[in-house]
PyMOL Python script that loads the backbone (N, CA, C, O; Angstrom):
from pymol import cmd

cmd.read_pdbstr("""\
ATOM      1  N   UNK A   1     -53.059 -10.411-122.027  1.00  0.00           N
ATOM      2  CA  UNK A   1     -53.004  -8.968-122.019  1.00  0.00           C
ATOM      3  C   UNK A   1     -53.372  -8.480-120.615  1.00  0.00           C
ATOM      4  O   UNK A   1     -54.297  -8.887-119.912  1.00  0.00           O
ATOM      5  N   UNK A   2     -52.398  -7.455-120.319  1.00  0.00           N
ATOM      6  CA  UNK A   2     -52.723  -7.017-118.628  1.00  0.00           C
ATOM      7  C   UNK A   2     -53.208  -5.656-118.842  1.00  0.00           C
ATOM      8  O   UNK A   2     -52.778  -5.207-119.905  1.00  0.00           O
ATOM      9  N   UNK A   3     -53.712  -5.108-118.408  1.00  0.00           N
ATOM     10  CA  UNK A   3     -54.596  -3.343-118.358  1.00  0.00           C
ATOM     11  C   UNK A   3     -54.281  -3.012-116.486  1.00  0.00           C
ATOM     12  O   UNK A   3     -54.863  -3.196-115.417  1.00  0.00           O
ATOM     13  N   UNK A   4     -52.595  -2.252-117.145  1.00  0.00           N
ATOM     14  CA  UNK A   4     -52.489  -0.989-115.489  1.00  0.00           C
ATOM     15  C   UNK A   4     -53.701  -0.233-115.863  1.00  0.00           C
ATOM     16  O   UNK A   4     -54.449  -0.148-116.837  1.00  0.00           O
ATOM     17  N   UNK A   5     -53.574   0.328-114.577  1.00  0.00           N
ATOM     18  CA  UNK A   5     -54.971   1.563-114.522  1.00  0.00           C
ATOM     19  C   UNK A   5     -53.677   2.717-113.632  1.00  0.00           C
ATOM     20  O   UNK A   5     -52.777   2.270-112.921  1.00  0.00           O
ATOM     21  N   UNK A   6     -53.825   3.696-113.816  1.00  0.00           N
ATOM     22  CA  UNK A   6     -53.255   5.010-113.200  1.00  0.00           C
ATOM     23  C   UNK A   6     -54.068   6.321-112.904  1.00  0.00           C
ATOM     24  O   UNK A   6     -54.088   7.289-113.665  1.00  0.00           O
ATOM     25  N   UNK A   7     -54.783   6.229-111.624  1.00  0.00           N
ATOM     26  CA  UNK A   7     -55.486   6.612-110.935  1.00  0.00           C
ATOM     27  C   UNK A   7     -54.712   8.373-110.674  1.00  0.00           C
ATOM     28  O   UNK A   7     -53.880   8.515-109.778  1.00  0.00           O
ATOM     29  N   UNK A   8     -54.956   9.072-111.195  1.00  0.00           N
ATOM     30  CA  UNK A   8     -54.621  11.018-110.678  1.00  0.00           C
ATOM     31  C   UNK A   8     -55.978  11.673-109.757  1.00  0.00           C
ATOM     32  O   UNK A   8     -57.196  11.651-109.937  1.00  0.00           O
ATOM     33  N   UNK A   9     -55.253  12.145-108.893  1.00  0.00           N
ATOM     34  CA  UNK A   9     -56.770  13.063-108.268  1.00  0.00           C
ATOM     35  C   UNK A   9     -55.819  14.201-107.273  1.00  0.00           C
ATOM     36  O   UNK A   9     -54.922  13.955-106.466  1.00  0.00           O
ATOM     37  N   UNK A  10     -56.170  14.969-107.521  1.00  0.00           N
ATOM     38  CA  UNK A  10     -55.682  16.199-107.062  1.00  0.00           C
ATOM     39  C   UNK A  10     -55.315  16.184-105.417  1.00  0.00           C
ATOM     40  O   UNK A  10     -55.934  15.378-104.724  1.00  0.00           O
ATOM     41  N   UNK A  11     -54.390  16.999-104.828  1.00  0.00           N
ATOM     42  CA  UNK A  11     -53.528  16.708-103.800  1.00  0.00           C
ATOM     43  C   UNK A  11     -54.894  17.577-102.856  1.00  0.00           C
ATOM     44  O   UNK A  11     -55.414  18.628-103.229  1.00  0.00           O
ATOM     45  N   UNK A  12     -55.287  16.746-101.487  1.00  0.00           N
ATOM     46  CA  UNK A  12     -56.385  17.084-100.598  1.00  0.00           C
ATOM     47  C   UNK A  12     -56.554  18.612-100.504  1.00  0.00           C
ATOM     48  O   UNK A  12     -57.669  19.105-100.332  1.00  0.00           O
ATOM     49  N   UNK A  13     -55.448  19.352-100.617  1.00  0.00           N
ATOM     50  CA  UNK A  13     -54.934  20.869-100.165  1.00  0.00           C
ATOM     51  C   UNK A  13     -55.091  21.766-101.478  1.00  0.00           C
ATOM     52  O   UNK A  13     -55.031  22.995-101.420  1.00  0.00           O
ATOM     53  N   UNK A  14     -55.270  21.150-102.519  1.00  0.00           N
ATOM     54  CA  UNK A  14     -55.813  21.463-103.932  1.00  0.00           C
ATOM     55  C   UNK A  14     -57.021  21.789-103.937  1.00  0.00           C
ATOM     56  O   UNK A  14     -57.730  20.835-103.619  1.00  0.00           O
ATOM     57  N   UNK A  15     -57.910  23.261-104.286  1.00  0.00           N
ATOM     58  CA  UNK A  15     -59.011  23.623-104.617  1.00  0.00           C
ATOM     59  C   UNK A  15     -59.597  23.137-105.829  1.00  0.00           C
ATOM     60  O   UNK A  15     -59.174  23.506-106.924  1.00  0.00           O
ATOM     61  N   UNK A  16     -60.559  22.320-105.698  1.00  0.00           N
ATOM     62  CA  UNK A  16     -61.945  21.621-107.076  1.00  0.00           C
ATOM     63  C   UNK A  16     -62.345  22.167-107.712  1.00  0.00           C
ATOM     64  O   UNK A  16     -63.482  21.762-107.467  1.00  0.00           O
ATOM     65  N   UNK A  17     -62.539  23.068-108.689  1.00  0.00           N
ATOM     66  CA  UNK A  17     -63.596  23.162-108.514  1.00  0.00           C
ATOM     67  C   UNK A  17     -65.134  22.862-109.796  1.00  0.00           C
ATOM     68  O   UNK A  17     -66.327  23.144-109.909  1.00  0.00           O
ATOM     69  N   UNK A  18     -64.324  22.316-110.329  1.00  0.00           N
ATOM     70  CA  UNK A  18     -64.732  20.945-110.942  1.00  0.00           C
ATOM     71  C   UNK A  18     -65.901  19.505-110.215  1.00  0.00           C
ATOM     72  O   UNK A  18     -66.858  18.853-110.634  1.00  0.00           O
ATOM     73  N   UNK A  19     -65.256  19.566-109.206  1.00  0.00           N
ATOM     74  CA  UNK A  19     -65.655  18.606-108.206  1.00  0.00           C
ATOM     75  C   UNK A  19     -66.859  19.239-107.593  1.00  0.00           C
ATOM     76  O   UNK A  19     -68.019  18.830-107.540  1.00  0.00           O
ATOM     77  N   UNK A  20     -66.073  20.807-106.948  1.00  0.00           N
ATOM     78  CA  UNK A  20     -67.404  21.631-106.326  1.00  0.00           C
ATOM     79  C   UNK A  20     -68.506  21.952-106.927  1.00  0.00           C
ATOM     80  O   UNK A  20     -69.543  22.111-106.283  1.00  0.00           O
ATOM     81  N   UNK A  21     -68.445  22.112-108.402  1.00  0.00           N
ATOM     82  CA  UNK A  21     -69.527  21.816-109.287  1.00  0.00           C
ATOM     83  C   UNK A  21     -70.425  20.770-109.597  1.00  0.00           C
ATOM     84  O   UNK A  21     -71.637  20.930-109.742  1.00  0.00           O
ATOM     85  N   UNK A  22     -69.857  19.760-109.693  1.00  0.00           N
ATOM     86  CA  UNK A  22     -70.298  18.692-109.644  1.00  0.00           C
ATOM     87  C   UNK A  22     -71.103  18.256-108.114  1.00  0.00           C
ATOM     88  O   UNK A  22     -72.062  17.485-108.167  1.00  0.00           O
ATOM     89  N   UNK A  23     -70.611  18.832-106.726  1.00  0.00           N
ATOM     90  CA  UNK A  23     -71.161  18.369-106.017  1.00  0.00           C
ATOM     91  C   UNK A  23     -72.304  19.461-105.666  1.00  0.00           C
ATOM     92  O   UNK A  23     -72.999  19.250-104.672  1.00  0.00           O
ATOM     93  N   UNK A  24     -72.550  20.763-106.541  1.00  0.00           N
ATOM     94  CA  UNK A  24     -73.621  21.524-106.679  1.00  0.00           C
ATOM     95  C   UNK A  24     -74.859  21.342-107.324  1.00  0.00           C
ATOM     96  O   UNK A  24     -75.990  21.757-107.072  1.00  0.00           O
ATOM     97  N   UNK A  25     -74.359  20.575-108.280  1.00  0.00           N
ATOM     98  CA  UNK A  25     -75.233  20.136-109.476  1.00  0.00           C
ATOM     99  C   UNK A  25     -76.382  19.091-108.647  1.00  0.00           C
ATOM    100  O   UNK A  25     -77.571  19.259-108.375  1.00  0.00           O
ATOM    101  N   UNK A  26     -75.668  18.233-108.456  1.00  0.00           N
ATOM    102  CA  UNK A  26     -76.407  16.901-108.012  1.00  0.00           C
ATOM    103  C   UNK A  26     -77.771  16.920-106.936  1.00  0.00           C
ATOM    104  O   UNK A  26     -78.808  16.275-107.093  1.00  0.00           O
ATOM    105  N   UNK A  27     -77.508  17.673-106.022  1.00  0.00           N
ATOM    106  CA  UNK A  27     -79.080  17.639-105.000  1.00  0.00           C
ATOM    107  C   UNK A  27     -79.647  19.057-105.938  1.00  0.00           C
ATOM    108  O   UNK A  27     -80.506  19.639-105.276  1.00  0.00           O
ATOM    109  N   UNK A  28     -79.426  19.646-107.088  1.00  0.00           N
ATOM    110  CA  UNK A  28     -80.713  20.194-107.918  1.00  0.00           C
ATOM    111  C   UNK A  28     -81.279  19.598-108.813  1.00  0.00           C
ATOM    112  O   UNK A  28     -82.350  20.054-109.213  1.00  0.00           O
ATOM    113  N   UNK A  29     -80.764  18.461-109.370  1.00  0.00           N
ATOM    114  CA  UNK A  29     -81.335  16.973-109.851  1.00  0.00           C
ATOM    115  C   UNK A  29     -81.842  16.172-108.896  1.00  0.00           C
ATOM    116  O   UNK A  29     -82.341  15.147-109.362  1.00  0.00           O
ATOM    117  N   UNK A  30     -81.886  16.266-107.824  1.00  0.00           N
ATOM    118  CA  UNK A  30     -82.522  15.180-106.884  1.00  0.00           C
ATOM    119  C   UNK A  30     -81.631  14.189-106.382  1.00  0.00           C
ATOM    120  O   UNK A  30     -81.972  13.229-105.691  1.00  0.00           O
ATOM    121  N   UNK A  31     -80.344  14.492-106.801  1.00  0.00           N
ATOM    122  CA  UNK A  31     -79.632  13.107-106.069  1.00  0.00           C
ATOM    123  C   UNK A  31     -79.018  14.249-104.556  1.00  0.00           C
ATOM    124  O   UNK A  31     -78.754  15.442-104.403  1.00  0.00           O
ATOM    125  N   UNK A  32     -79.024  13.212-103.850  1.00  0.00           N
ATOM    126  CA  UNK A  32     -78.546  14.006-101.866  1.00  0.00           C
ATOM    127  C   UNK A  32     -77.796  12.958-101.019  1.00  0.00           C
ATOM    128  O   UNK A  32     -77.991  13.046 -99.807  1.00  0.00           O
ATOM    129  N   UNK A  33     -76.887  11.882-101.493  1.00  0.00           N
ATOM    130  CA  UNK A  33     -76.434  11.252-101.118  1.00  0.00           C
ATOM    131  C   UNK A  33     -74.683  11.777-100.777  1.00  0.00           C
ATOM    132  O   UNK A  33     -74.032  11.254 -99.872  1.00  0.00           O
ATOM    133  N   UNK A  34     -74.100  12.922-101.715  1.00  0.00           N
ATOM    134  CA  UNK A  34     -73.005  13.341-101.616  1.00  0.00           C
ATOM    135  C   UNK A  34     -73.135  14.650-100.486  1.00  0.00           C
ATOM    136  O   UNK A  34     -73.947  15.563-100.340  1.00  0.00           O
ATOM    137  N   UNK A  35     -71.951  14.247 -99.815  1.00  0.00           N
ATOM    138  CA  UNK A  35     -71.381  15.625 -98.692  1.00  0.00           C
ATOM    139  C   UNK A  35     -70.396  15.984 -99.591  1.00  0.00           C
ATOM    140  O   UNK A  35     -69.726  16.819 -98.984  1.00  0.00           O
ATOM    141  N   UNK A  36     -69.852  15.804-100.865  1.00  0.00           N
ATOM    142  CA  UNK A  36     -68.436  16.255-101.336  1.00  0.00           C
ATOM    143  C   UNK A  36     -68.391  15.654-102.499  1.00  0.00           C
ATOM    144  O   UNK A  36     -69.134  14.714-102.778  1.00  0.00           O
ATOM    145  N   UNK A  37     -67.480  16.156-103.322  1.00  0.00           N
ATOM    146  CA  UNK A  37     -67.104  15.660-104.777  1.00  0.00           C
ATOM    147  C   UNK A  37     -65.752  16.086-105.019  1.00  0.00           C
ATOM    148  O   UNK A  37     -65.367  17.217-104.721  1.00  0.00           O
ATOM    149  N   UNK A  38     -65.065  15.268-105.518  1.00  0.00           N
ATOM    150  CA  UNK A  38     -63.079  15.688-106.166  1.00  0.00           C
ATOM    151  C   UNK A  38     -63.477  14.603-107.346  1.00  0.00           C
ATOM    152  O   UNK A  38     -63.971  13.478-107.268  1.00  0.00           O
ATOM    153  N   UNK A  39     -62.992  15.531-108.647  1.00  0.00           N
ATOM    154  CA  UNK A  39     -62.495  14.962-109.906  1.00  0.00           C
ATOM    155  C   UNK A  39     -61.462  14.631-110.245  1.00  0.00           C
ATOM    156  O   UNK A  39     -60.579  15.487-110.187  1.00  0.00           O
ATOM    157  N   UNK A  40     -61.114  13.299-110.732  1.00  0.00           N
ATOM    158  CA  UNK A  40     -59.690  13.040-110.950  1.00  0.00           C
ATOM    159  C   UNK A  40     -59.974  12.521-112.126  1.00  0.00           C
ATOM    160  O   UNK A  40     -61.025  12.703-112.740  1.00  0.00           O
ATOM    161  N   UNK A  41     -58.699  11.611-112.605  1.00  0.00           N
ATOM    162  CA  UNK A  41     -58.631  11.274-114.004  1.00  0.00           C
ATOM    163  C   UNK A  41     -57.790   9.767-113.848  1.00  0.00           C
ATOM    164  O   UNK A  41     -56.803   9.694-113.116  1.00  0.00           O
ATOM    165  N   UNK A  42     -58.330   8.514-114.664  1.00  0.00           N
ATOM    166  CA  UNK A  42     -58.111   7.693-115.226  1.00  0.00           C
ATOM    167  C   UNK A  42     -57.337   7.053-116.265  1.00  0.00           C
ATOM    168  O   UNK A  42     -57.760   7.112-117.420  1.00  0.00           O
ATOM    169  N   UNK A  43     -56.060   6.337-115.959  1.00  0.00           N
ATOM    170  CA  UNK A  43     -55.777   6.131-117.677  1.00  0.00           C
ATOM    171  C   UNK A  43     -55.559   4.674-117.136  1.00  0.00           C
ATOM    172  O   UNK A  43     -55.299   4.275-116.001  1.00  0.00           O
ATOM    173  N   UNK A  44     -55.769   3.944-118.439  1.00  0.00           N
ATOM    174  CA  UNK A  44     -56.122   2.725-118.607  1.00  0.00           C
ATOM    175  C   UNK A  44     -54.898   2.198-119.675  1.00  0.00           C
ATOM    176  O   UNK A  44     -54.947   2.540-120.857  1.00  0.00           O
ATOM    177  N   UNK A  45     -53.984   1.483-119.245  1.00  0.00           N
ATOM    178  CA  UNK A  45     -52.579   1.146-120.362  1.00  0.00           C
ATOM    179  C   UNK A  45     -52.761  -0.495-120.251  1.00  0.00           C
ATOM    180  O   UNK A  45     -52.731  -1.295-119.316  1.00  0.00           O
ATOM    181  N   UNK A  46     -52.974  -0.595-121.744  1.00  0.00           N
ATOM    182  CA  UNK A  46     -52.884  -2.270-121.922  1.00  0.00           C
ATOM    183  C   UNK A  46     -51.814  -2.985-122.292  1.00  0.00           C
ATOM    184  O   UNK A  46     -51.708  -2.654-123.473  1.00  0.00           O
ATOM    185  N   UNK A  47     -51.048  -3.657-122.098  1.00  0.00           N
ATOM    186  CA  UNK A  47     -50.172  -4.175-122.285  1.00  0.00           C
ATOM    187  C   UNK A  47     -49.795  -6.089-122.586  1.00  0.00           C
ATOM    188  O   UNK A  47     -50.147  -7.051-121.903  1.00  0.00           O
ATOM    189  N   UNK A  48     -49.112  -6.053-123.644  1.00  0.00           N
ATOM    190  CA  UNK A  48     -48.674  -7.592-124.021  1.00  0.00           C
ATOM    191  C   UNK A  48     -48.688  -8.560-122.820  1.00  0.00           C
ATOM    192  O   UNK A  48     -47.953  -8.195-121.903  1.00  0.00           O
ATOM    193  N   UNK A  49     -49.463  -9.891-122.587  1.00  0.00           N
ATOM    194  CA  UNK A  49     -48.671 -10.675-121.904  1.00  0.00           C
ATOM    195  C   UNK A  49     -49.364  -9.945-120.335  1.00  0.00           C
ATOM    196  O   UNK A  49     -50.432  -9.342-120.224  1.00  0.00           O
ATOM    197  N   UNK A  50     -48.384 -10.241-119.295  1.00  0.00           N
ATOM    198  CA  UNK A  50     -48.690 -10.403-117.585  1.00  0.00           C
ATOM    199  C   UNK A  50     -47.902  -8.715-117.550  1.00  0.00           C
ATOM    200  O   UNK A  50     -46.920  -8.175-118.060  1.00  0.00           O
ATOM    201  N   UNK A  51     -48.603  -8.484-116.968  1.00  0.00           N
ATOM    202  CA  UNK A  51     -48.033  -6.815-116.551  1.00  0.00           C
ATOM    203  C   UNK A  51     -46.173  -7.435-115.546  1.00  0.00           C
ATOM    204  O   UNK A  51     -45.949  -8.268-114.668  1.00  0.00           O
ATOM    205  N   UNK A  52     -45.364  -6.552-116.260  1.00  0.00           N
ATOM    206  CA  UNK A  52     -43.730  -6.813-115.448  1.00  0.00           C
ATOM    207  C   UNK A  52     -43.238  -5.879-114.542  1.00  0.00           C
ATOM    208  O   UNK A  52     -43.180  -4.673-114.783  1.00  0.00           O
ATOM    209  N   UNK A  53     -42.852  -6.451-113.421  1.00  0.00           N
ATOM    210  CA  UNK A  53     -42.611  -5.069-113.005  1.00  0.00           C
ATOM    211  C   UNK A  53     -41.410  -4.099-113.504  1.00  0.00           C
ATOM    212  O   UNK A  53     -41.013  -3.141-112.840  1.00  0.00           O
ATOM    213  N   UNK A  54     -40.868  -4.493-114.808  1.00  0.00           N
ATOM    214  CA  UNK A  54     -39.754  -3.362-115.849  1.00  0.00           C
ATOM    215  C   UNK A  54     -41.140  -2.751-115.851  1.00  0.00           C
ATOM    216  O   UNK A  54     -41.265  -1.753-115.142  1.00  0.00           O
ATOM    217  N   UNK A  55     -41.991  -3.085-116.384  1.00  0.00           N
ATOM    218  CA  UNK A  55     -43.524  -2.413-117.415  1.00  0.00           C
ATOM    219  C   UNK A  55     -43.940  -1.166-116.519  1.00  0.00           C
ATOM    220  O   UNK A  55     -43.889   0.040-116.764  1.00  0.00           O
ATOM    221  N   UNK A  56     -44.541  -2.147-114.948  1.00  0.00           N
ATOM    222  CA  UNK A  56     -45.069  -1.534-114.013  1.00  0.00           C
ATOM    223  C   UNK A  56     -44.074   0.350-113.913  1.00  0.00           C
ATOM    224  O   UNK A  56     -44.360   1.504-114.230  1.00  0.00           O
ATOM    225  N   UNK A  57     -42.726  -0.449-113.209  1.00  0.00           N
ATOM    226  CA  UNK A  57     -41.900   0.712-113.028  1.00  0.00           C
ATOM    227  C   UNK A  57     -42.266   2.027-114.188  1.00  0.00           C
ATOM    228  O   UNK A  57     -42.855   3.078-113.935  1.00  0.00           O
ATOM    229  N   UNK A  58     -41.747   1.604-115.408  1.00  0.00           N
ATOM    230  CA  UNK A  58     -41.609   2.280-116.961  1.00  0.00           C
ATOM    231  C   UNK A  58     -43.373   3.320-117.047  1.00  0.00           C
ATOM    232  O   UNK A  58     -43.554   4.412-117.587  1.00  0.00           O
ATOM    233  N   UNK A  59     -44.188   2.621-116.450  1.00  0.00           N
ATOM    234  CA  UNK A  59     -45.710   3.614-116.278  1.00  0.00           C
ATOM    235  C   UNK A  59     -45.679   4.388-114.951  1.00  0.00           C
ATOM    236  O   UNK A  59     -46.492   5.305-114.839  1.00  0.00           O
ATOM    237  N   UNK A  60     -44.742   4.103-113.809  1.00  0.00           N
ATOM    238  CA  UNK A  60     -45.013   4.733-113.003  1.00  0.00           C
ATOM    239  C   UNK A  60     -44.139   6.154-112.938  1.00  0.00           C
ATOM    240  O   UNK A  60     -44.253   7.211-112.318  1.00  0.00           O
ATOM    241  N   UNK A  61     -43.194   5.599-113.928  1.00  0.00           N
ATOM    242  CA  UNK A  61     -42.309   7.399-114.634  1.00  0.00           C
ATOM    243  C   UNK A  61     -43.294   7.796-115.232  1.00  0.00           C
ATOM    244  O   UNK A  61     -43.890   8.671-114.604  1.00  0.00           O
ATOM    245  N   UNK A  62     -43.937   7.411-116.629  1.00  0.00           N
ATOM    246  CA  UNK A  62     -44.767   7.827-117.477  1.00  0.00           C
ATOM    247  C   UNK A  62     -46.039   8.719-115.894  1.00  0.00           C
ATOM    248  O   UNK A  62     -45.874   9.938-115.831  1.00  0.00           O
ATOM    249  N   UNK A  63     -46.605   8.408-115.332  1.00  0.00           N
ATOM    250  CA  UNK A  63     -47.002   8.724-114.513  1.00  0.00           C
ATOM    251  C   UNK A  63     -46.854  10.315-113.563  1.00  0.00           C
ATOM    252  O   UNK A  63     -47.681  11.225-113.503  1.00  0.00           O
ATOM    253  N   UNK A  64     -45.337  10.204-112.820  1.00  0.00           N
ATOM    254  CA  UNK A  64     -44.945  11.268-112.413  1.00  0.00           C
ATOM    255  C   UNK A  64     -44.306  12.241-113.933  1.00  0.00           C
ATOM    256  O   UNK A  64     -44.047  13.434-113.770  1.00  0.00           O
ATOM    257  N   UNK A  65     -44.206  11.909-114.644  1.00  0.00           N
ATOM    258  CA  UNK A  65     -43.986  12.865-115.638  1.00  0.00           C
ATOM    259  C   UNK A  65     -45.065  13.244-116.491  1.00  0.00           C
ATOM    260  O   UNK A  65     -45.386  14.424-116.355  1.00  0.00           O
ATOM    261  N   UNK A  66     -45.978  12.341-117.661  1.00  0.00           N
ATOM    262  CA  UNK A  66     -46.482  12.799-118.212  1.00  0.00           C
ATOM    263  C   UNK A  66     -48.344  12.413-117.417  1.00  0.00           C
ATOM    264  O   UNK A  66     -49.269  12.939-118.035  1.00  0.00           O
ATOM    265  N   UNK A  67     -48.495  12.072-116.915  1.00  0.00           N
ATOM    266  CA  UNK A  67     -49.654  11.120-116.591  1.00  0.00           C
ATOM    267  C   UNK A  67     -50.369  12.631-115.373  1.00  0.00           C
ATOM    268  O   UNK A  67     -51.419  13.255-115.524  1.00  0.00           O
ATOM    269  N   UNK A  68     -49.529  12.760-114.488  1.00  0.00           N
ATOM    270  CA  UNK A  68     -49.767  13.719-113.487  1.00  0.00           C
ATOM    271  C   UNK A  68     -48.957  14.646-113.257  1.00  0.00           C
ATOM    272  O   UNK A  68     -47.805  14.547-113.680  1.00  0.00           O
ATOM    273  N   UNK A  69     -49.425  15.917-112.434  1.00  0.00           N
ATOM    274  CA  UNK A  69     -48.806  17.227-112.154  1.00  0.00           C
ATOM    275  C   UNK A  69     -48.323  16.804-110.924  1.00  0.00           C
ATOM    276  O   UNK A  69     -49.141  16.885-110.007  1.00  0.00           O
ATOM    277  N   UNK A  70     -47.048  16.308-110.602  1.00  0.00           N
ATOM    278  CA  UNK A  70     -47.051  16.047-109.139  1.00  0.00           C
ATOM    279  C   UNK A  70     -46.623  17.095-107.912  1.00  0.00           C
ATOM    280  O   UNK A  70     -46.187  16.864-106.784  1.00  0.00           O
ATOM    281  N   UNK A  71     -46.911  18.261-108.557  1.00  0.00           N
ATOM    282  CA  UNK A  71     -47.179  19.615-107.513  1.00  0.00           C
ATOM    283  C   UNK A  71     -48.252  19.465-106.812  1.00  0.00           C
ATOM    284  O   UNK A  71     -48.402  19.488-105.591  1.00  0.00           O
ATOM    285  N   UNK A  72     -49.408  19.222-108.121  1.00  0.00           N
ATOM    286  CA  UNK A  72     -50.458  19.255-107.266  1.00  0.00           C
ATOM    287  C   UNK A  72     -51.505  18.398-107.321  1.00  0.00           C
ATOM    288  O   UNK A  72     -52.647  18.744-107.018  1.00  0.00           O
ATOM    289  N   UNK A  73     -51.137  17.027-107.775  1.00  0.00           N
ATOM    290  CA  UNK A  73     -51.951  15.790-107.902  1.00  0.00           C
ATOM    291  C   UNK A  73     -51.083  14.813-107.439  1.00  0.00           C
ATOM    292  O   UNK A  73     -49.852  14.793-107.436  1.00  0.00           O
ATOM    293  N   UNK A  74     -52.210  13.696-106.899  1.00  0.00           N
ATOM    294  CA  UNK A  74     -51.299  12.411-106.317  1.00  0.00           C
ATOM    295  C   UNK A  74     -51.840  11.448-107.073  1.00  0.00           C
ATOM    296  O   UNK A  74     -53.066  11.414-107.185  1.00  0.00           O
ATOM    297  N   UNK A  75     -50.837  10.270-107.878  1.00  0.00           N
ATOM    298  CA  UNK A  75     -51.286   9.150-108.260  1.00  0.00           C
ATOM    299  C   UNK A  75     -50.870   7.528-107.646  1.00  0.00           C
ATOM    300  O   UNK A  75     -49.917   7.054-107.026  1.00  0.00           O
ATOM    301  N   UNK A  76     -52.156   7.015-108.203  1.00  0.00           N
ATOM    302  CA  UNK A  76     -51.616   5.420-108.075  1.00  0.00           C
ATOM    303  C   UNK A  76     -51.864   4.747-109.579  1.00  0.00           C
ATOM    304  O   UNK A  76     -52.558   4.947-110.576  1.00  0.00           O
ATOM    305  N   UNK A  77     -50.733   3.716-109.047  1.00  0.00           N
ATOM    306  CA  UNK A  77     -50.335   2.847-110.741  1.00  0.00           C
ATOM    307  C   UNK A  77     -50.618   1.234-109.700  1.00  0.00           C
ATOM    308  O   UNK A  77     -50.048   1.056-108.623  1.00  0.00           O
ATOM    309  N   UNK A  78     -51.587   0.233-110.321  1.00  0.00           N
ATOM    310  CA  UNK A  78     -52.291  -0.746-110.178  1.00  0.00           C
ATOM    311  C   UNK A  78     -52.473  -1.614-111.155  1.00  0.00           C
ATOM    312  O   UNK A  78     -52.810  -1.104-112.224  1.00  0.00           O
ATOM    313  N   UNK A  79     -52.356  -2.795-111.131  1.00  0.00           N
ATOM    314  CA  UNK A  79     -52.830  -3.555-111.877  1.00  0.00           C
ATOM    315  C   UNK A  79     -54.119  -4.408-111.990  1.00  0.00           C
ATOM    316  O   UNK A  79     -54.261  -5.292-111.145  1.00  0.00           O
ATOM    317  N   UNK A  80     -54.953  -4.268-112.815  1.00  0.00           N
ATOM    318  CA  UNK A  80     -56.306  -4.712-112.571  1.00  0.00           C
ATOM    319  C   UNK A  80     -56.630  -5.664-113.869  1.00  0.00           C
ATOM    320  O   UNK A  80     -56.666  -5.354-115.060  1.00  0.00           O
ATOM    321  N   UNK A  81     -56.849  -6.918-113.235  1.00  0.00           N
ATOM    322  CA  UNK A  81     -57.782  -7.994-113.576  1.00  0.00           C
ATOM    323  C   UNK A  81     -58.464  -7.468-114.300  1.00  0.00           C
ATOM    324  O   UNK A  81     -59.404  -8.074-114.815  1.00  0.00           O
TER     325      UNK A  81
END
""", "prot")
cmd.dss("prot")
cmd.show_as("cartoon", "prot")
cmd.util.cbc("prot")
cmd.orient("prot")
């Protein structure tokens, strides 16, 4: 069994603010290690057998169509061990 991963995170020129929250939050809890924060999103597709690249291709449509907004998010499609 192979598990793509398909990595979305919003296009650099895209306002956070999700992220900007998140990077507000954190030094009033005590953490001060972040200059910045962007939220993106994860999907995790498991699949029969050795990932193919028919498979690969077939998620990387699923991807620009249903997976991400590609106005205003950029993704990557990977295969991970």
């Amino acid at each position: 069994m192979a598990k793509i991963v398909v990595e979305v995170m919003l296009k650099p020129e895209i306002l956070d603010p999700q992220g900007k929250a998140v990077a507000s939050a954190l030094p009033r809890l005590g953490f001060t290690f972040a200059t910045s924060v962007r939220q993106g999103k994860r999907f995790e597709i498991e699949v029969a057998g050795d990932a193919t690249p028919a498979q690969l291709a077939e998620v990387e449509k699923a991807a620009g169509t249903l997976l991400a907004n590609p106005v205003i998010e950029n993704y990557t499609v990977k295969v991970e061990k």
